[in-house]
N, CA, C and O atoms as a DFTB+ gen file, in Angstrom:
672 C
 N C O
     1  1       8.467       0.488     -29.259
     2  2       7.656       0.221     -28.085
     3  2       8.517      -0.466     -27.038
     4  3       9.393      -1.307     -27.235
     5  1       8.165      -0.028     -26.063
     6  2       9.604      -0.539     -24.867
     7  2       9.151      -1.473     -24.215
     8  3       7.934      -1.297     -24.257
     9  1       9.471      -2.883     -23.291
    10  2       8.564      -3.650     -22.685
    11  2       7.932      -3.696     -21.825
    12  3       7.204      -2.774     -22.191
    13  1       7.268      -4.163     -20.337
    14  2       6.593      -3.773     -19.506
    15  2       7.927      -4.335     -18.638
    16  3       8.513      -5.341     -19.039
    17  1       8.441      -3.513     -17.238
    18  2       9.060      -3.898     -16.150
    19  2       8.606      -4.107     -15.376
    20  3       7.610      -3.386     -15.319
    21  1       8.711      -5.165     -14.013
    22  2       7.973      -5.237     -12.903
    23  2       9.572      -5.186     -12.375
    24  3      10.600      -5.392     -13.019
    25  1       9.346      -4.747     -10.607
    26  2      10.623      -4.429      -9.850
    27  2       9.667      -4.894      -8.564
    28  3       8.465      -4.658      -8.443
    29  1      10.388      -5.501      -7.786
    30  2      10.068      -5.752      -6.390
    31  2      10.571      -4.413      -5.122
    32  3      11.772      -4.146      -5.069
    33  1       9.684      -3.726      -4.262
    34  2      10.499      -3.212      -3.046
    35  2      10.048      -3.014      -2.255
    36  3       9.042      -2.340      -2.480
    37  1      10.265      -3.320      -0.839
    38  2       9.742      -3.410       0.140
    39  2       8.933      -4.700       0.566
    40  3       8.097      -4.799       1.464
    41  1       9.553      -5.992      -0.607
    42  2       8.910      -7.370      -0.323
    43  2       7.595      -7.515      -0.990
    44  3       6.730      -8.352      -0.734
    45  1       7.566      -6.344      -2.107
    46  2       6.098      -6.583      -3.041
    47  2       6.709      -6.215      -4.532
    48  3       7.718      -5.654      -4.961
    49  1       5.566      -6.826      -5.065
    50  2       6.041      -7.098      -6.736
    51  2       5.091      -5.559      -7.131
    52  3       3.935      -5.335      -6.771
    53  1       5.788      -4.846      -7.781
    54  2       5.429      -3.629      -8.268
    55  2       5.180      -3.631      -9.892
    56  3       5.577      -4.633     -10.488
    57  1       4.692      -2.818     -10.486
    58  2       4.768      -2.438     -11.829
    59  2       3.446      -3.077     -12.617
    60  3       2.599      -3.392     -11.782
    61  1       3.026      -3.356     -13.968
    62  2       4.551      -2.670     -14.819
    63  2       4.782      -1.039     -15.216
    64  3       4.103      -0.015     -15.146
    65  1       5.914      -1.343     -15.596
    66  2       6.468       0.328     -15.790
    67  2       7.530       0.382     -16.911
    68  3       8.220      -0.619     -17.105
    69  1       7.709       1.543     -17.695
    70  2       8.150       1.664     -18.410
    71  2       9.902       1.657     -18.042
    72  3      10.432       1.872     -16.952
    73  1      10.722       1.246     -19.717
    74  2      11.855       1.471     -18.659
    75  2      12.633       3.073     -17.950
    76  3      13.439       3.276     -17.042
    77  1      12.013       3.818     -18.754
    78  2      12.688       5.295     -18.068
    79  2      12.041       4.908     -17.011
    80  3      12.711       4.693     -16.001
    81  1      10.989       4.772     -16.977
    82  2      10.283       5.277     -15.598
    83  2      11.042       4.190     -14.509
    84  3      11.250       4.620     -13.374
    85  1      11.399       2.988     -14.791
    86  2      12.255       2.244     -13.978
    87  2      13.479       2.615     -13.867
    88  3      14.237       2.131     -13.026
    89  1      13.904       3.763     -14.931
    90  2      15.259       4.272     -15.049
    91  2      14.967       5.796     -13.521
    92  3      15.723       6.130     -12.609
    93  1      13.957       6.174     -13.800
    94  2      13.780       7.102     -13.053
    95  2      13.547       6.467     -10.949
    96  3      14.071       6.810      -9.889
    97  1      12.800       5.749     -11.239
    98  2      12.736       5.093      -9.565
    99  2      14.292       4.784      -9.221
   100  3      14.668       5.223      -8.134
   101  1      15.097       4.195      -9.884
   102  2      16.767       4.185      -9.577
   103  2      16.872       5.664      -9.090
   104  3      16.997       6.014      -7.917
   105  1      16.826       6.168      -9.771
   106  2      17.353       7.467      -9.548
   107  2      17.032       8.050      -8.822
   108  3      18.044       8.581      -8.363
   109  1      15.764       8.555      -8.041
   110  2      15.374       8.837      -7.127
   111  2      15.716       8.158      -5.832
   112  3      15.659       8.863      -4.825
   113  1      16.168       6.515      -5.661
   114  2      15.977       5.533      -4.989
   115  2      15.007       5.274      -4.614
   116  3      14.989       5.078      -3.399
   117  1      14.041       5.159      -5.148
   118  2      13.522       3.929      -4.956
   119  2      12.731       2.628      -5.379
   120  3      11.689       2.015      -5.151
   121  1      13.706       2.600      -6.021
   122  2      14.367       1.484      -5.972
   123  2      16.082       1.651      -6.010
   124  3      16.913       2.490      -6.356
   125  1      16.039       0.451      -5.492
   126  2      17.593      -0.197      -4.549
   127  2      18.428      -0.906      -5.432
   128  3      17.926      -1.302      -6.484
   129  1      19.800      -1.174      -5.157
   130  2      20.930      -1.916      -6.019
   131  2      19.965      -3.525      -5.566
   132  3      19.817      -4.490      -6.316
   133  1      19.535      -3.409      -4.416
   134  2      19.318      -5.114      -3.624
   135  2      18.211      -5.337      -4.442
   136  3      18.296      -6.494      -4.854
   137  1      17.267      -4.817      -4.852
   138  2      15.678      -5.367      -5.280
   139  2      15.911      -5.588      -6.903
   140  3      16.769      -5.231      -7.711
   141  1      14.662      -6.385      -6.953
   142  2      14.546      -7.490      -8.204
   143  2      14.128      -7.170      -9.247
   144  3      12.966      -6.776      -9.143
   145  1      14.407      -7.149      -9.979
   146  2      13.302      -6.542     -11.661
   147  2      13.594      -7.658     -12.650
   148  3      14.605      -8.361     -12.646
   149  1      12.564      -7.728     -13.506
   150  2      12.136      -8.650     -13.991
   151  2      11.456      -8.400     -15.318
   152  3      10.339      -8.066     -14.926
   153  1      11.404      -8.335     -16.952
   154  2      10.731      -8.231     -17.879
   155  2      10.591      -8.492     -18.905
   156  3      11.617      -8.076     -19.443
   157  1       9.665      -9.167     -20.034
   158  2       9.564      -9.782     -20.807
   159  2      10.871     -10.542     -21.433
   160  3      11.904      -9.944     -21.733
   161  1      10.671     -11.959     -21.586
   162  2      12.051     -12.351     -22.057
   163  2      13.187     -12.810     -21.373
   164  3      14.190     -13.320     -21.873
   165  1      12.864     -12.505     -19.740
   166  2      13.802     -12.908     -19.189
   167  2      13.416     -14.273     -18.341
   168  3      12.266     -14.521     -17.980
   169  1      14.795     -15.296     -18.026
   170  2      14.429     -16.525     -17.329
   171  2      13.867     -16.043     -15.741
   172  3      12.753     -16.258     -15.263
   173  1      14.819     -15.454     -15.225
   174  2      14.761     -15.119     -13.702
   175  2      14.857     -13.816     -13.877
   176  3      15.380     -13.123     -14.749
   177  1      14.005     -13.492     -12.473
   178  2      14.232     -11.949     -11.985
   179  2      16.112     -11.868     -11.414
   180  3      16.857     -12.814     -11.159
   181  1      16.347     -10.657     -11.377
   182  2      17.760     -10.360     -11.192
   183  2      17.950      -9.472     -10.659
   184  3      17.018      -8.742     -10.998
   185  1      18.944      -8.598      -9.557
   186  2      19.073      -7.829      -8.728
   187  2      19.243      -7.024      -9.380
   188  3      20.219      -7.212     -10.106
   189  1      18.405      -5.487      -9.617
   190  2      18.097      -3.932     -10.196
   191  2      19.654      -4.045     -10.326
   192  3      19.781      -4.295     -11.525
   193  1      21.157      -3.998      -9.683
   194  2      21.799      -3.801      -9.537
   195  2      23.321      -4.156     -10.835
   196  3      24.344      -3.573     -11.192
   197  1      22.425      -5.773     -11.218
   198  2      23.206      -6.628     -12.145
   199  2      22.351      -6.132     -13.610
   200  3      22.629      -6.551     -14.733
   201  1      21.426      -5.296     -13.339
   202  2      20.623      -5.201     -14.815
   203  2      21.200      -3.745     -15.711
   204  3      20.974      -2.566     -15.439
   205  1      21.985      -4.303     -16.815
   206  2      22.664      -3.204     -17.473
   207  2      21.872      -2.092     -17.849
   208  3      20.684      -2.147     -18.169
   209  1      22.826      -0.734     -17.776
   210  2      22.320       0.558     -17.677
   211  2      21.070       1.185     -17.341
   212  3      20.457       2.107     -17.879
   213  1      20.684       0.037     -15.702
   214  2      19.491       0.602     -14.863
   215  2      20.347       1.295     -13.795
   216  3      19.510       1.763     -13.022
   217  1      21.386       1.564     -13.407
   218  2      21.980       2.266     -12.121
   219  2      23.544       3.039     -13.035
   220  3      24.255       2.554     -13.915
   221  1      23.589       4.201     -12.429
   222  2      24.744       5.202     -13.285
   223  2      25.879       4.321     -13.224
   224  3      26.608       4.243     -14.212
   225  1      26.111       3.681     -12.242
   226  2      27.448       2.678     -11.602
   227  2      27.607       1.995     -13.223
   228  3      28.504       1.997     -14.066
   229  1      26.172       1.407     -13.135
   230  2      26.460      -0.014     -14.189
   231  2      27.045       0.213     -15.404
   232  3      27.550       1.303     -15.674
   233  1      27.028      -0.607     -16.078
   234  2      27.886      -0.763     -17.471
   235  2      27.132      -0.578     -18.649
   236  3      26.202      -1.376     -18.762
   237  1      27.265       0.242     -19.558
   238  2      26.200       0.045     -20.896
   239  2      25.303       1.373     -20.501
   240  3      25.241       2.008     -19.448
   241  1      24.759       1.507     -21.530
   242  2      23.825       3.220     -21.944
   243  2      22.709       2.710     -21.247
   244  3      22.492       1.645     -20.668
   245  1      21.800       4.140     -21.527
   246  2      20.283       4.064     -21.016
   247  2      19.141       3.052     -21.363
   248  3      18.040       2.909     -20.833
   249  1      19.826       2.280     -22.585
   250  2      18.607       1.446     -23.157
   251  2      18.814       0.609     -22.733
   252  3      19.874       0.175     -22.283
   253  1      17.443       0.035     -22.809
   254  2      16.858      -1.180     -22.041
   255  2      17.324      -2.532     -22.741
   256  3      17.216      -2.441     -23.964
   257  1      17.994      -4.216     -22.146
   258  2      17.628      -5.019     -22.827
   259  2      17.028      -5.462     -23.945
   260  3      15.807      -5.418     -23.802
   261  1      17.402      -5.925     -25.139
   262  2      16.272      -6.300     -25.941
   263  2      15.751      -7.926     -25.369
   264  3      16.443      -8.908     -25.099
   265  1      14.496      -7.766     -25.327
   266  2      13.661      -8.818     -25.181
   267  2      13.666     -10.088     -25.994
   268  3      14.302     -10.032     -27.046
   269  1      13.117     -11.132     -25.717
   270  2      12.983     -12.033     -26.435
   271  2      12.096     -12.332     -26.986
   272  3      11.966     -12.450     -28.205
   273  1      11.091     -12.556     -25.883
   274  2       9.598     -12.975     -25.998
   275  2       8.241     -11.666     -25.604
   276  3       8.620     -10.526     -25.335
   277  1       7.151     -11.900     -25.612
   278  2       6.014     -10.861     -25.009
   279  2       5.487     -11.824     -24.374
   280  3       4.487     -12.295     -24.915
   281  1       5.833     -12.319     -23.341
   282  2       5.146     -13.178     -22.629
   283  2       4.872     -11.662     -20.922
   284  3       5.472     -10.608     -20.712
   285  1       3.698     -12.374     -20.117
   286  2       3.569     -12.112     -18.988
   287  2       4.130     -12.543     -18.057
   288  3       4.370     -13.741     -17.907
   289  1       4.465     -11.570     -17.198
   290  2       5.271     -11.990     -15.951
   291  2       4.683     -12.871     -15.103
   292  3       3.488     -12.665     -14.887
   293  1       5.280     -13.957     -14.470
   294  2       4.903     -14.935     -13.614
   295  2       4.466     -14.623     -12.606
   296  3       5.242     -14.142     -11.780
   297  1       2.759     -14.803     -12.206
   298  2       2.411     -14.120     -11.150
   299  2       2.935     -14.977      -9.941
   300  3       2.968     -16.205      -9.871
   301  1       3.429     -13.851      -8.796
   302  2       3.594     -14.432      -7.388
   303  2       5.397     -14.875      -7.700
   304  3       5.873     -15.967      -7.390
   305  1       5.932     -14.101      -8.157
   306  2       7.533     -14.774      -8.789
   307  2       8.361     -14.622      -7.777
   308  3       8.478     -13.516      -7.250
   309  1       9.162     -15.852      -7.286
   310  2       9.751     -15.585      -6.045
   311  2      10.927     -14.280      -6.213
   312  3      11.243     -13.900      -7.340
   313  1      11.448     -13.734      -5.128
   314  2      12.115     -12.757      -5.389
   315  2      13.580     -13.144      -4.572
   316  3      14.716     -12.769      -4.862
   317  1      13.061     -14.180      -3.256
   318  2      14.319     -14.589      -2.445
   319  2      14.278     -15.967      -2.187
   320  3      13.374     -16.802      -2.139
   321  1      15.635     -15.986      -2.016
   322  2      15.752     -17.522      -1.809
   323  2      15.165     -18.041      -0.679
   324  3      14.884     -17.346       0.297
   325  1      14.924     -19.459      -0.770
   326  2      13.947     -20.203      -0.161
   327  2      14.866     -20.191       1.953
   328  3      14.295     -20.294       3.039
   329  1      16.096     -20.050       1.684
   330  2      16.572     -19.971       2.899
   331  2      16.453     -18.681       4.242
   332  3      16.295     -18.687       5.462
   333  1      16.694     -17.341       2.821
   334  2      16.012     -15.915       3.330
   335  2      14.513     -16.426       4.276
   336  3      14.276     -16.407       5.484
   337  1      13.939     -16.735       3.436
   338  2      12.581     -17.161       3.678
   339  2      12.352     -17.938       5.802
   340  3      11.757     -17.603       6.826
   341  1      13.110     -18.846       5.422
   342  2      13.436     -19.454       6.879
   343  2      14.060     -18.747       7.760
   344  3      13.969     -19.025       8.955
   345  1      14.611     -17.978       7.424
   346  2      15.289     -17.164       8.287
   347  2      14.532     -16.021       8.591
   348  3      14.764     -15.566       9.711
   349  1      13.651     -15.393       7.888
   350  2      13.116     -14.697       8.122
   351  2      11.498     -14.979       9.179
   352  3      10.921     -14.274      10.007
   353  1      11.236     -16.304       8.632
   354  2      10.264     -17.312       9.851
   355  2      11.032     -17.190      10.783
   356  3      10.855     -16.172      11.452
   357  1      11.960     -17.955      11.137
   358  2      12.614     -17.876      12.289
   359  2      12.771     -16.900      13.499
   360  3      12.708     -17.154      14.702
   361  1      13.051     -15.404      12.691
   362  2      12.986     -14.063      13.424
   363  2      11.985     -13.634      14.029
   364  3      11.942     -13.236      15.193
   365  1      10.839     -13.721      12.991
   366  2       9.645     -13.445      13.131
   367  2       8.750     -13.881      14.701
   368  3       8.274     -13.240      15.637
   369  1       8.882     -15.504      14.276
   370  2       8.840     -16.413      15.847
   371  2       9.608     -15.679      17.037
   372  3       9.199     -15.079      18.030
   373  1      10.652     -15.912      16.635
   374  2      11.757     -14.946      18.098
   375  2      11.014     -14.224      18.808
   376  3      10.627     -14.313      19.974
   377  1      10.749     -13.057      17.507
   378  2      10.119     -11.716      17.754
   379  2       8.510     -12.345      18.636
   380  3       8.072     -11.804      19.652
   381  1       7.918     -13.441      18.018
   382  2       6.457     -13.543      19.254
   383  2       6.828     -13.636      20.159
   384  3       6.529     -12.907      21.104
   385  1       7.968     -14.993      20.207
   386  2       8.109     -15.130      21.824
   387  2       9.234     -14.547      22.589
   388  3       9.815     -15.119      23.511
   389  1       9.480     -13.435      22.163
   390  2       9.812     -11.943      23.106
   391  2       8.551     -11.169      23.536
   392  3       8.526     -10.440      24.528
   393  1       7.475     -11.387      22.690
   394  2       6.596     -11.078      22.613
   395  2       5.586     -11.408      23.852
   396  3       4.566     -10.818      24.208
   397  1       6.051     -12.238      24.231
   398  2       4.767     -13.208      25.077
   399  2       5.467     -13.353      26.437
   400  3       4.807     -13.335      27.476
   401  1       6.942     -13.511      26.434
   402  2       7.855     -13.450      27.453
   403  2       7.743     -12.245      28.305
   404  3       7.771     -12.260      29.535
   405  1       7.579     -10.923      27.355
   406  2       7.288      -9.334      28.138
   407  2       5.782      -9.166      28.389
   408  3       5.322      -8.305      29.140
   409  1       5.108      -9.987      27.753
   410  2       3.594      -9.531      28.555
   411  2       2.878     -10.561      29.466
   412  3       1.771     -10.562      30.005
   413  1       4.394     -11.851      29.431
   414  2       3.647     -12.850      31.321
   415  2       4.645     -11.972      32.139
   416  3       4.271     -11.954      33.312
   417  1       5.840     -11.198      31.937
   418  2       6.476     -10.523      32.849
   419  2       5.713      -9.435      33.262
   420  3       5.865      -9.304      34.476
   421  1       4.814      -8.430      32.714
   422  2       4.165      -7.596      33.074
   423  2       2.994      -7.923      34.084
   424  3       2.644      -7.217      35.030
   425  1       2.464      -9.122      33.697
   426  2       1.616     -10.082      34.259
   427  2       1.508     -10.047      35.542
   428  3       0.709      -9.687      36.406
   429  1       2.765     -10.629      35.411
   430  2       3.810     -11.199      37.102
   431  2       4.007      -9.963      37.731
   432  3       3.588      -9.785      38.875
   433  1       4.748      -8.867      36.951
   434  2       4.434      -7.520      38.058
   435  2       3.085      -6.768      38.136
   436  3       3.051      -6.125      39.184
   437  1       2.338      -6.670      37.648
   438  2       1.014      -6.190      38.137
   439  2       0.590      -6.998      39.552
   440  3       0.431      -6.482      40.658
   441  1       0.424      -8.717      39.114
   442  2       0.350      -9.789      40.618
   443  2       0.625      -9.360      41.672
   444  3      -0.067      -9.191      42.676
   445  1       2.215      -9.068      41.360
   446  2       3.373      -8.459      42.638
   447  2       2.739      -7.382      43.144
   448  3       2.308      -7.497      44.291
   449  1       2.526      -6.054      42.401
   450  2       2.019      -5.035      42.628
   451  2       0.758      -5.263      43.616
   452  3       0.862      -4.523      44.594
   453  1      -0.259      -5.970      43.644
   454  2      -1.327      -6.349      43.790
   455  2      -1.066      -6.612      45.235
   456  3      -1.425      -6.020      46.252
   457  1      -0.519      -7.406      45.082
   458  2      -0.229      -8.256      46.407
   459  2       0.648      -7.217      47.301
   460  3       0.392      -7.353      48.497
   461  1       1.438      -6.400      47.076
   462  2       2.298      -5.945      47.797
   463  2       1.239      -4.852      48.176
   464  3       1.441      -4.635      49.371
   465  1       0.482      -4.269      47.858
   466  2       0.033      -2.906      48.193
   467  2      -1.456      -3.414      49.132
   468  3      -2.382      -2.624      49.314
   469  1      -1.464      -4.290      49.456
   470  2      -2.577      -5.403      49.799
   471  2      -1.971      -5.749      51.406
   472  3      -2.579      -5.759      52.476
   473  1      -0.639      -6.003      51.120
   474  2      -0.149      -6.094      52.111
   475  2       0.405      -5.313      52.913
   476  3       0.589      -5.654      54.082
   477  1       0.832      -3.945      52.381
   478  2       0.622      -3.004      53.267
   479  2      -0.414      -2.305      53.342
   480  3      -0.241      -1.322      54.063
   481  1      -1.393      -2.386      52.919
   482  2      -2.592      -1.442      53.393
   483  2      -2.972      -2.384      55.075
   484  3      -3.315      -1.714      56.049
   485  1      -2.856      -3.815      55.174
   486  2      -3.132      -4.925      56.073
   487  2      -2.173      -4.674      57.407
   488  3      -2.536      -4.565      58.578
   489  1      -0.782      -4.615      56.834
   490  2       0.050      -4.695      57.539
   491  2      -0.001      -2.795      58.345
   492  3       0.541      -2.592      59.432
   493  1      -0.539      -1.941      57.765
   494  2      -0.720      -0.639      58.104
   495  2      -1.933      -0.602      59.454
   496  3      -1.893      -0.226      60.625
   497  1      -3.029      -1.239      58.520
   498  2      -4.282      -1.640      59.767
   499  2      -3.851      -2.469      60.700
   500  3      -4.139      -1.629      61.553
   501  1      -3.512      -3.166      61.203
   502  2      -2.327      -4.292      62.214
   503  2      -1.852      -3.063      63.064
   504  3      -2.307      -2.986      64.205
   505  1      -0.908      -2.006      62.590
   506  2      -0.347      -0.991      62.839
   507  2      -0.718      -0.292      63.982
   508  3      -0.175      -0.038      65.056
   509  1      -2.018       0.004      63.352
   510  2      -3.014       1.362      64.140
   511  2      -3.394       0.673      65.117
   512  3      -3.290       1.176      66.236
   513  1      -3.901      -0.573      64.983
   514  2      -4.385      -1.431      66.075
   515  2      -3.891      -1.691      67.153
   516  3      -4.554      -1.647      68.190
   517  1      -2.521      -2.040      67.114
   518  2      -1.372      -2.373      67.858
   519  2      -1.196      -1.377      68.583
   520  3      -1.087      -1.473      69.806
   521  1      -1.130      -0.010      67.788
   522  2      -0.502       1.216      68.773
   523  2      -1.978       1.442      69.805
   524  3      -1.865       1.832      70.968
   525  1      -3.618       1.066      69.039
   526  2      -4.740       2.172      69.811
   527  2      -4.555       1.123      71.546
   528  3      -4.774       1.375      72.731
   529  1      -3.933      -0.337      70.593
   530  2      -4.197      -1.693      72.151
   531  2      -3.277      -0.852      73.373
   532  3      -3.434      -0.612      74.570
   533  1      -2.402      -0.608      72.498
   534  2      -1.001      -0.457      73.706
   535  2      -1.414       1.081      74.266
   536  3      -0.866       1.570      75.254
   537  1      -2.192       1.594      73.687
   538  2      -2.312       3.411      73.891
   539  2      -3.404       3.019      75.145
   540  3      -3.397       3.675      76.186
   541  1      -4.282       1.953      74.945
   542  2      -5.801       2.002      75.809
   543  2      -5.298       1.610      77.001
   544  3      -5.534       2.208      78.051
   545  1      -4.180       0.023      76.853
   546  2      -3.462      -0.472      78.293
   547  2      -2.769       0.105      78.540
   548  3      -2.011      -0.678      79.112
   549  1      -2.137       1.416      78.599
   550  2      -1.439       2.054      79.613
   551  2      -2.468       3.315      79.668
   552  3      -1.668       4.247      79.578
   553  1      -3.107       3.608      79.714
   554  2      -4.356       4.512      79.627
   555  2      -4.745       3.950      81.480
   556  3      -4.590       4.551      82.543
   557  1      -5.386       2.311      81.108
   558  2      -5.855       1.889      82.509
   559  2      -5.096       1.326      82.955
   560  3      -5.511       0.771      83.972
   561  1      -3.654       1.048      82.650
   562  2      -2.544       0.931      83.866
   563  2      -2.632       2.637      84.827
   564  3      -2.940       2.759      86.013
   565  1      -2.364       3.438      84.136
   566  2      -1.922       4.656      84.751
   567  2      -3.085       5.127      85.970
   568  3      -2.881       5.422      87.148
   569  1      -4.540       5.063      85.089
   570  2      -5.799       5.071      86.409
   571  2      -5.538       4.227      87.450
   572  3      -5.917       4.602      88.560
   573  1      -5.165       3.523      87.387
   574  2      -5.024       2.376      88.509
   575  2      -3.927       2.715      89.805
   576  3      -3.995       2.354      90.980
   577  1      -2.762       3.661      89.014
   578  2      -1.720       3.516      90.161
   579  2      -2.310       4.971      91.452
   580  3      -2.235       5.204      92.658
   581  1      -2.698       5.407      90.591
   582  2      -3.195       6.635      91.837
   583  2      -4.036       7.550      90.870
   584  3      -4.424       7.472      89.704
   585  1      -4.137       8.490      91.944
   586  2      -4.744       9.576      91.135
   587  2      -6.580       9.732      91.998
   588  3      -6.812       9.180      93.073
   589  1      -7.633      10.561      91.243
   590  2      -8.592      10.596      92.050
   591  2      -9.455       9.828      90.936
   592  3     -10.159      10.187      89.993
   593  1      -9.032       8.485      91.545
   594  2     -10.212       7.537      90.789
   595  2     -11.586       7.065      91.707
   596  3     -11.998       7.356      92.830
   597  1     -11.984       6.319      90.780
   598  2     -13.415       6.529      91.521
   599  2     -13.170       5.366      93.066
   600  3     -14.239       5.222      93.659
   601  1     -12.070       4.649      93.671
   602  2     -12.317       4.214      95.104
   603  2     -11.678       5.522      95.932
   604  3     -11.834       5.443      97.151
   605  1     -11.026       6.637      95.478
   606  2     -10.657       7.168      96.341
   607  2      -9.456       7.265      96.704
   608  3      -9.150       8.316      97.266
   609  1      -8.376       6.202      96.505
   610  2      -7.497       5.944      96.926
   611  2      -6.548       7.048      96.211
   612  3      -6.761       8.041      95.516
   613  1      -5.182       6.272      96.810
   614  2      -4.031       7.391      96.442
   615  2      -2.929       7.639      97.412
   616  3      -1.705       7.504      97.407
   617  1      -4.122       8.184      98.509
   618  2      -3.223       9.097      99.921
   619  2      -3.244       7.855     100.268
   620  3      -2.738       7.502     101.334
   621  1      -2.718       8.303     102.951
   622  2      -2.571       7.484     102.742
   623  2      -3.640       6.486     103.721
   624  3      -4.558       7.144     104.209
   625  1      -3.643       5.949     103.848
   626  2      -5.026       5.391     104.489
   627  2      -5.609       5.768     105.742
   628  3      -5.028       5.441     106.776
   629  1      -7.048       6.633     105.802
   630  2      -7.148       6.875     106.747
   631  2      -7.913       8.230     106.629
   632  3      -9.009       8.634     107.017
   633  1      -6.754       8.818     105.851
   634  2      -7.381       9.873     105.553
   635  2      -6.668      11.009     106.331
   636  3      -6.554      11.891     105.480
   637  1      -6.266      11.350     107.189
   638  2      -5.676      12.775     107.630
   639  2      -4.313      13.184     107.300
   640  3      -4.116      12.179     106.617
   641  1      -3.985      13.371     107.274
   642  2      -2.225      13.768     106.779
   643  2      -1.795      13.824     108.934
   644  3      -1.212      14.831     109.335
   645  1      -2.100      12.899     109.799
   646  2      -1.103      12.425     111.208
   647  2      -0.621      11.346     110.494
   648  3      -0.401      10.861     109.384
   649  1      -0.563      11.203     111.821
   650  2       0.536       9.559     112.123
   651  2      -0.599       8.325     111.876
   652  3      -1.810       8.326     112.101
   653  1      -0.064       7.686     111.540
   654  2      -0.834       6.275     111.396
   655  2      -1.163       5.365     111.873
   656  3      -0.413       4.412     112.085
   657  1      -2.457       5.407     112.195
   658  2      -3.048       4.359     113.367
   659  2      -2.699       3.013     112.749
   660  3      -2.138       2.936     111.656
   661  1      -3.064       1.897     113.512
   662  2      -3.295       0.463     113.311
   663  2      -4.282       0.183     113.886
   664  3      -4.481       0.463     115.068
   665  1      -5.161      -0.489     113.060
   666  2      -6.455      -0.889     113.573
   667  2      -6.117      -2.166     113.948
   668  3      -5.106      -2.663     113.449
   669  1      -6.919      -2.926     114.906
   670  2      -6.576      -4.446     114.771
   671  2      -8.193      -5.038     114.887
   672  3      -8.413      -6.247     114.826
C-alpha cells in the first residue's frame, strides 16, 4: 500500500495522491522542480525537486520513500518562507497603489476634458458674437456715409446737379 502525497501548485495545497500519480503530474508538468510535496513520515515539506526519484533528473528509481509514520498531513502547512511572504505583501500593495495612482490620473483627465471642451464651446459663443457685433456696426456705419437712406442725403445739397448757391 503506497502512502498518501500532498504537493502544493499554484500557491494551494493539493492531493492526496498516489505516488505514480505524483510520479505522473512531474511528468506531464504539472507539477514543477520549485513546488512542495509532502507525505506521511516526513518532518517538512520539501521542493518536488529534492524528493528522490520524483523527477527523471533525480537520483534513485521510481519508488517512493519509505515512510515512517501514518500520521495526517498538517492542515494549512506552510509551503514558503515567512520572508517570500513579505515580499509578496509588499508587491501586492505596490500593485494597489499603481492602482489608485492610474484611476486619480484618469480622474484628473476626464476634469481636464470637462473643462476644456466647456471652454471652447464658451469661448466659440464669444466668437459668433464678436463677429455678428462687428458685422451689425459696420452694417450702420456704411448706411450712414451715403447712399439712399431715409434723410435723402448723399448728393450735393440742393439738389440739381448746377453750381452751388449760398444761402445766407
Amino acid at each position: 500500500m503506497s502512502s498518501d502525497w500532498y504537493y502544493t501548485t499554484n500557491k494551494q495545497q493539493m492531493g492526496p495522491v498516489t505516488w505514480t500519480e505524483l510520479r505522473e503530474l512531474a511528468d506531464v508538468g504539472i507539477l514543477k522542480p520549485h513546488d512542495m510535496v509532502w507525505s506521511d513520515g516526513m518532518e517538512e515539506w520539501v521542493k518536488a525537486i529534492n524528493q528522490r526519484g520524483l523527477f527523471v533528473d533525480s537520483e534513485g528509481g521510481g519508488a517512493p520513500p519509505k515512510s515512517k509514520s501514518q500520521s495526517k498531513p498538517p492542515p494549512g502547512r506552510r509551503t514558503r518562507r515567512r520572508d517570500d511572504e513579505e515580499d509578496e505583501d509588499e508587491e501586492e500593495e505596490d500593485e494597489r497603489e499603481k492602482k489608485k495612482k492610474n484611476k486619480k490620473r484618469e480622474e484628473e483627465k476626464a476634469k481636464t476634458g470637462v473643462g476644456v471642451k466647456v471652454g471652447l464651446i464658451l469661448g466659440g459663443i464669444l466668437f459668433v458674437l464678436l463677429l455678428l457685433a462687428c458685422a451689425g456696426g459696420g452694417i450702420i456705419y456704411l448706411s450712414t456715409l451715403g447712399g439712399d437712406g431715409p434723410k435723402g442725403g448723399g448728393g450735393v445739397k440742393g439738389g440739381g446737379g448746377g453750381a452751388r448757391v449760398q444761402e445766407f
